[in-house]
C-alpha positions as CSV (number, residue, x, y, z in Angstrom):
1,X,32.1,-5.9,-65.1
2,X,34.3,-6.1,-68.4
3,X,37.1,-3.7,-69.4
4,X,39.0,-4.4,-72.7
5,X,41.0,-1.4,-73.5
6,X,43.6,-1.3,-76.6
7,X,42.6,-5.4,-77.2
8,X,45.3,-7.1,-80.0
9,X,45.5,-10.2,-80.6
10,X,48.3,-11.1,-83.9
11,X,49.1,-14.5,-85.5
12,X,52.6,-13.7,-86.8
13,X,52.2,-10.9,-89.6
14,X,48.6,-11.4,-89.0
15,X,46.2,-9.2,-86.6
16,X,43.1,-11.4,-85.7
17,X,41.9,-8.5,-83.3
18,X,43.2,-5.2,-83.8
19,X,43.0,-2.2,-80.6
20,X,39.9,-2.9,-79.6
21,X,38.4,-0.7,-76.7
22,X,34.9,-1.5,-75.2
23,X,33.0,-2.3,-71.5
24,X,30.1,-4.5,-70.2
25,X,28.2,-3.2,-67.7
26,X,26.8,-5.6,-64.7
27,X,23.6,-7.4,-65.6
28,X,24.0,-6.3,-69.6
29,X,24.1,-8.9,-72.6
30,X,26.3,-7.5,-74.9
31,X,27.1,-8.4,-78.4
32,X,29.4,-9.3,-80.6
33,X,28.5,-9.4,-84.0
34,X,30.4,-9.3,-87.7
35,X,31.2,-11.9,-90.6
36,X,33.4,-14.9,-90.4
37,X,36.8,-13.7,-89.7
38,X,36.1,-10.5,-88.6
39,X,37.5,-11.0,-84.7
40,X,34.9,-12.2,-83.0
41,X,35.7,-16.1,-81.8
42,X,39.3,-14.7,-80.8
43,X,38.1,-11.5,-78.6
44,X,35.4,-14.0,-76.8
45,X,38.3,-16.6,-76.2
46,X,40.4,-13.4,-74.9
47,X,37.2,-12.8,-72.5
48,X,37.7,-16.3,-71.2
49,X,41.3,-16.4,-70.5
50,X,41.9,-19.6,-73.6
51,X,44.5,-17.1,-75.7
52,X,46.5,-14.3,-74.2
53,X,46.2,-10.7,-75.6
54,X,49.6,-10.0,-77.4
55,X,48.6,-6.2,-76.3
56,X,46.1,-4.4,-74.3
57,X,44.5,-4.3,-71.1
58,X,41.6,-7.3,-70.5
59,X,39.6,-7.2,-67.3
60,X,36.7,-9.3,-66.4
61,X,35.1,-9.1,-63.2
62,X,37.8,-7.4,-61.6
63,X,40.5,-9.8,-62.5
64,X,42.9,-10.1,-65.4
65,X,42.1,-12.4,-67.7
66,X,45.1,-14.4,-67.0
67,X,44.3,-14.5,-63.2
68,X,43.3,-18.4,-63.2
69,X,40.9,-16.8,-60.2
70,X,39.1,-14.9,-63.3
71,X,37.6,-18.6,-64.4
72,X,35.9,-19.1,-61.7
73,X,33.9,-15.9,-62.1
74,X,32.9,-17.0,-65.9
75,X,31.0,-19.9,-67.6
76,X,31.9,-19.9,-72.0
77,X,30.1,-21.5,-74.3
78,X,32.2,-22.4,-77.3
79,X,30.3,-22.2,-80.5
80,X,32.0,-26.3,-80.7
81,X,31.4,-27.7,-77.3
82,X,31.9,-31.5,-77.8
83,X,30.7,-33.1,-74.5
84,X,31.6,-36.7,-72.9
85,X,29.3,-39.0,-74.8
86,X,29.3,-42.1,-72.7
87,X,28.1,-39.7,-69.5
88,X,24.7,-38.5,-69.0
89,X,23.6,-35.3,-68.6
90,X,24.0,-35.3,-64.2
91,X,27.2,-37.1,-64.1
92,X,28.3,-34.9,-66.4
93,X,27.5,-31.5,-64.8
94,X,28.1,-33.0,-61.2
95,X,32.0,-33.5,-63.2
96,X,32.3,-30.0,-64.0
97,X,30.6,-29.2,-60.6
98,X,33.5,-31.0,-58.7
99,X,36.0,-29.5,-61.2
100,X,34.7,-26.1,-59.5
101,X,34.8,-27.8,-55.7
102,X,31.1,-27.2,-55.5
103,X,29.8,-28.4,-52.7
104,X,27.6,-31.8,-54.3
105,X,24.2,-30.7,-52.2
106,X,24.5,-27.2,-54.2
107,X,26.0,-28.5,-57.3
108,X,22.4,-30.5,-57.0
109,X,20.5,-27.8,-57.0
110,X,22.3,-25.9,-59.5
111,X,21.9,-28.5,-62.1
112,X,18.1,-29.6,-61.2
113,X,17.4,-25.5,-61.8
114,X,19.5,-25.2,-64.9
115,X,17.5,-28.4,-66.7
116,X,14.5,-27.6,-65.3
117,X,14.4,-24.4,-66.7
118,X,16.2,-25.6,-70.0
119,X,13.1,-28.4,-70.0
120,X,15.7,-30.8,-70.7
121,X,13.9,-34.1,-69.3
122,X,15.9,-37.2,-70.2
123,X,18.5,-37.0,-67.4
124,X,19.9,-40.2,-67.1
125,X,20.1,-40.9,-71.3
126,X,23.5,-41.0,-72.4
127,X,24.9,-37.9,-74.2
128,X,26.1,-39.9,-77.3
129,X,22.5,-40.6,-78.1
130,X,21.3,-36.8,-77.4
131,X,19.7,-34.5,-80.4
132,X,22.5,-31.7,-80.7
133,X,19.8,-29.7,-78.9
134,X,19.5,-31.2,-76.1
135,X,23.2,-31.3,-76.2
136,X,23.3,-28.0,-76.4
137,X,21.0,-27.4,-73.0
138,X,23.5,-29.4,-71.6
139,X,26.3,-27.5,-72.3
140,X,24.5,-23.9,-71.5
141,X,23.5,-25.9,-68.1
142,X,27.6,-26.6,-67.9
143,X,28.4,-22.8,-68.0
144,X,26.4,-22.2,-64.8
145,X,27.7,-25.0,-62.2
146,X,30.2,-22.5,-60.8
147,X,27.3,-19.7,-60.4
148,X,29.7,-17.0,-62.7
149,X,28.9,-13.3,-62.9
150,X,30.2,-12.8,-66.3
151,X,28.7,-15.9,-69.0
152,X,30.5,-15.7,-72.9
153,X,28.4,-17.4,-75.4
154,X,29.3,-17.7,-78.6
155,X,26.9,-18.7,-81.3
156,X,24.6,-21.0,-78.1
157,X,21.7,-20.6,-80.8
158,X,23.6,-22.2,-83.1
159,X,22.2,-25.2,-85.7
160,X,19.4,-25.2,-83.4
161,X,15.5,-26.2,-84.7
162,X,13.3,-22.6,-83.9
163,X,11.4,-24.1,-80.3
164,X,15.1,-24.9,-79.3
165,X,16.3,-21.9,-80.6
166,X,13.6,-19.4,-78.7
167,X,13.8,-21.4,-75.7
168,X,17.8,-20.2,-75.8
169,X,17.5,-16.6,-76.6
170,X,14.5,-16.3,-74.0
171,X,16.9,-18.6,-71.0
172,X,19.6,-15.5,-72.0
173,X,17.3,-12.8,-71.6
174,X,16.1,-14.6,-67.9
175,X,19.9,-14.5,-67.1
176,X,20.0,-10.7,-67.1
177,X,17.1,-10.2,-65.1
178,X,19.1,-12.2,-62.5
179,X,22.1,-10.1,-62.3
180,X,24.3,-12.4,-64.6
181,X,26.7,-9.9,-67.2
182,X,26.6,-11.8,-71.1
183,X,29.2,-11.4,-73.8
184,X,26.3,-13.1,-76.8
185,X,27.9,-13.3,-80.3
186,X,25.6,-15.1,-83.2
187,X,25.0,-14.6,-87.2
188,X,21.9,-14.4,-86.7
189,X,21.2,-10.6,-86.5
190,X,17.6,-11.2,-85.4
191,X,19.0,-13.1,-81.9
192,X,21.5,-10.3,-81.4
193,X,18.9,-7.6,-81.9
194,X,16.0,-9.5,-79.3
195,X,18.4,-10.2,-76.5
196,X,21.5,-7.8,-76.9
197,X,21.4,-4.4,-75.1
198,X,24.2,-3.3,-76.9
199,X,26.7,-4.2,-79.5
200,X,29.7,-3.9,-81.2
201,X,30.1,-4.7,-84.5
202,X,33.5,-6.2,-86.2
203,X,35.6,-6.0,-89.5
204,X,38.7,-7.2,-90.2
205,X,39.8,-7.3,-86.6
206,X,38.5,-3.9,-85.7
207,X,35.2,-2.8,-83.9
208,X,34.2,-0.3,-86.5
209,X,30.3,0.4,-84.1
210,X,29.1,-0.1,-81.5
211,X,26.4,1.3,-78.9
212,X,22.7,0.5,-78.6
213,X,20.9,-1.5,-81.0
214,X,19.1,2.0,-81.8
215,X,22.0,3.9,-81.6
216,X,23.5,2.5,-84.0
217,X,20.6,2.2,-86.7
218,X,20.2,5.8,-85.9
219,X,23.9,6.9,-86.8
220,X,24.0,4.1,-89.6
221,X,20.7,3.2,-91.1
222,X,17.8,4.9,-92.6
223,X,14.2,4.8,-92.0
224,X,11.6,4.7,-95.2
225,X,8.5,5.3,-95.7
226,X,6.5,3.1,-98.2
227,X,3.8,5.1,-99.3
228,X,0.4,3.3,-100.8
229,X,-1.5,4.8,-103.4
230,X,-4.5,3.5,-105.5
231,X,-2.8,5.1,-108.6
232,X,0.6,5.2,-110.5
233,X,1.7,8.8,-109.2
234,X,1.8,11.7,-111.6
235,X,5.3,12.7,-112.5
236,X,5.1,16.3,-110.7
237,X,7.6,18.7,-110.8
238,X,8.1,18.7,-106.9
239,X,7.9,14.6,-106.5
240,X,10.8,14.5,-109.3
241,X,12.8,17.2,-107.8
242,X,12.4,14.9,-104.4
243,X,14.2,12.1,-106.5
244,X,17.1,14.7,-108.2
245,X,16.2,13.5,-111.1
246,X,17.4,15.3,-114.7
247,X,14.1,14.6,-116.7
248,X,14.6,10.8,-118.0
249,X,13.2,9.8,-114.3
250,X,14.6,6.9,-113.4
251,X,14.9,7.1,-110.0
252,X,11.2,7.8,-109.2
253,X,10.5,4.7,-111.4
254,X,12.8,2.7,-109.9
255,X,10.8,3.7,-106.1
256,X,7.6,2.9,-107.3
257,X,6.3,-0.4,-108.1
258,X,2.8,-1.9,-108.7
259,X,2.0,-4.4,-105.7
260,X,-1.6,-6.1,-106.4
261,X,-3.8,-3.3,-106.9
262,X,-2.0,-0.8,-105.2
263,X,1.4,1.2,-106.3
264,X,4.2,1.4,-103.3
265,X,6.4,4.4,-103.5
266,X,9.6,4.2,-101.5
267,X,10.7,7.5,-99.9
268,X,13.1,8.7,-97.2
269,X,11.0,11.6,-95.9
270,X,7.9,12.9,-94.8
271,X,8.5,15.9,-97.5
272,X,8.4,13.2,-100.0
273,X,5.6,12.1,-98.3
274,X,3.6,14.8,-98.9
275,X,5.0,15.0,-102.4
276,X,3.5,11.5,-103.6
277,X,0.4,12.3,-102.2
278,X,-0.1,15.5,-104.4
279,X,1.2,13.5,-107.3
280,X,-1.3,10.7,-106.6
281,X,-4.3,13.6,-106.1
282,X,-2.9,15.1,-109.5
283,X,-3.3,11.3,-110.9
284,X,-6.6,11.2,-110.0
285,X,-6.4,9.1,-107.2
286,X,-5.4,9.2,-103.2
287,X,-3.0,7.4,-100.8
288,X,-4.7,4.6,-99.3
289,X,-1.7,3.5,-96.9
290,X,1.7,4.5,-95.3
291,X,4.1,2.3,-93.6
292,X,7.1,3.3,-91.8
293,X,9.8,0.9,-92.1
294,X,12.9,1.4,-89.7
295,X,16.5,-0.2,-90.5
296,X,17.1,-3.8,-88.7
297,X,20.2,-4.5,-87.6
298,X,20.8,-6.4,-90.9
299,X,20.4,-3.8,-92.4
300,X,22.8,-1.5,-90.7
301,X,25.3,-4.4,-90.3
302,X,25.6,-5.4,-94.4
303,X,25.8,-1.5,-94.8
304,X,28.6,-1.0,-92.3
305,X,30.8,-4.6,-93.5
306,X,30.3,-3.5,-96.9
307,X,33.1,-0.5,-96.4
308,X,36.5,-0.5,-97.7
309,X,38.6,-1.3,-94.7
310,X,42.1,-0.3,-93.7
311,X,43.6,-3.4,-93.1
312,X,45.3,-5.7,-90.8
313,X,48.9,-5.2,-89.8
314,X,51.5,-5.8,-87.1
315,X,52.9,-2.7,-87.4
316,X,53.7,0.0,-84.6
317,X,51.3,2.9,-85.7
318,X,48.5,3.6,-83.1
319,X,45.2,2.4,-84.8
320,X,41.4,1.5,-83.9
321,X,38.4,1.8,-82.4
322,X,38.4,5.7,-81.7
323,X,36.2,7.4,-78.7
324,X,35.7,5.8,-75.9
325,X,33.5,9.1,-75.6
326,X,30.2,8.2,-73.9
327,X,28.1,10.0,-76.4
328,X,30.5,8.7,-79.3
329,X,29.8,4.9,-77.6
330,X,25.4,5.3,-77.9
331,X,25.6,6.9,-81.1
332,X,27.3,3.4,-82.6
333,X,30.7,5.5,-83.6
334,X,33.9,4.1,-84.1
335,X,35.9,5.4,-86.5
336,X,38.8,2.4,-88.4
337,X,42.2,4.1,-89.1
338,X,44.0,5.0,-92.1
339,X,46.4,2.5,-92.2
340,X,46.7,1.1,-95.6
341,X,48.8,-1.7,-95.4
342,X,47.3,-5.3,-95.6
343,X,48.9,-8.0,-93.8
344,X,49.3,-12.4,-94.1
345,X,46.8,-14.4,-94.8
346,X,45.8,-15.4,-90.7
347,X,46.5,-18.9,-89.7
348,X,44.0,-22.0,-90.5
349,X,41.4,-21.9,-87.7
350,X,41.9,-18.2,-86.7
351,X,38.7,-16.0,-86.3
């Protein structure tokens, strides 16, 4: 449904997005996640045919996204989506409706369904006096007058009280289920990891992973095991030896730690496991608890932005994303290039 292959997208000396390569799959929310700057606002824009790639190949739905035919096949959501404030809620979708040449009996329907389902009751209140919530619904409801296969939202969970919030991320996962293909970009890790079925993550420009949510937590994160115990372990040869310490033990203190009446031992193995629990027997005591604890995508994601990057330039020299490889994409793999040099500062407003 979405092909982006060699995506850039420079300001002058200064590379917002830089040879990105990805696809969307029909009926797939996808996401696109990193931290301010990093590309995102610019590549969704891209997707929606606001800014033209200065390089790259950009195809959503079958058109390019310069084909004005393209629009009619997408709804975006703007993280900013001022609205008319001195309409209400139906004359302002029935607007957009007409701007579309829906028929009015369908654009009707459309709009009855959209704030029916986004429980938005007060119809005929003008927008002006709206919470930014219910503002919100309206502008979600806006994205579907035209019925579009492919739906870009960036940040629609944005600002949002928690009930508002939920009622978005569960109306995005409903939008799959009918057939609908969603680009979903947010800060909030946790709303990219309930709803998203893949992602990409972005740094300076550059996707640098993406694949499945556990793809990519298996390639970048770690899972831990916090193991319970009723007693401070004993310092045992083999449970030191598990923490490569030289004899002044510091990392095995630094894992342990008393919690109530219990001591929690942090541990990256089963082996290690198995080597607290004889140091806990050799204490005189037993393990009482174990809990697995797998990488969340915050995790992965402060792990993965936290790595020197090469840079953003304008130069020539072929740079990116790496493998479009299918096993390289669901392991989360994408390797940044070498290039050292660092470009402009981009221009106010770029993302």
């Amino acid at each position: 449904m979405i092909e982006v292959e060699g995506l850039r997208k420079t300001y002058g000396d200064f590379a917002a997005v830089v040879d990105s390569t990805f696809s969307v799959a029909e009926g797939e929310v996808f996401g696109v996640v990193g931290p301010n700057g990093a590309g995102k606002t610019t590549t969704l824009k891209v997707l929606a045919g606001l800014v033209d790639p200065t390089d790259g190949e950009v195809e959503v739905a079958g058109f390019a996204s310069d084909d004005p035919e393209m629009r009619r096949q997408l709804g975006f959501l703007p993280e900013e989506s001022p609205l008319y404030e001195e309409m209400t809620p139906l004359s302002y979708l029935r607007f957009f409706a007409d701007l579309y040449d829906v028929p009015r009996e369908t654009a009707n329907e459309r709009i009855e369904a959209a704030l029916d389902r986004l429980e938005l009751d007060h119809r005929e209140r003008r927008l002006g006096d709206m919470s930014k919530g219910m503002k919100r619904k309206v502008a979600i409801a806006r994205s579907l007058v035209n019925d579009p296969d492919v739906l870009v939202y960036d940040e629609p969970a944005s600002g949002l009280d928690p009930v508002t919030t939920n009622s978005v991320l569960e109306f995005t996962r409903e939008l799959r289920e009918t057939g609908k293909t969603v680009v979903f970009s947010a800060h909030n890790l946790y709303h990219v990891e309930s709803v998203c079925d893949r992602v990409a993550v972005m740094n300076e420009g550059r996707i640098v992973a993406r694949g499945s949510v556990d793809g990519i937590r298996e390639r970048h994160g770690e899972t831990t095991y916090r193991v319970f115990t009723d007693v401070a372990p004993a310092r045992t040869d083999a449970l030191v030896e598990m923490f490569g310490d030289s004899g002044d033990h510091a990392a095995l203190d630094a894992a342990t730690e008393e919690v109530g009446d219990r001591f929690r031992t942090t541990v990256p193995t089963m082996d290690a496991v198995e080597a607290v629990r004889e140091a806990a027997a050799a204490a005189g005591g037993e393990v009482v608890d174990i809990r697995t604890r797998e990488p969340s995508l915050e995790d992965v994601f402060l792990d993965i932005v936290g790595r020197p990057m090469p840079g953003r330039y304008t130069g020539g020299g072929a740079a990116g994303e790496g493998s479009d490889d299918e096993d390289a994409e669901q392991a989360g793999d994408a390797e940044p290039s070498n290039d050292e040099s660092r470009a402009a500062e981009p221009p106010e407003g770029t993302e």
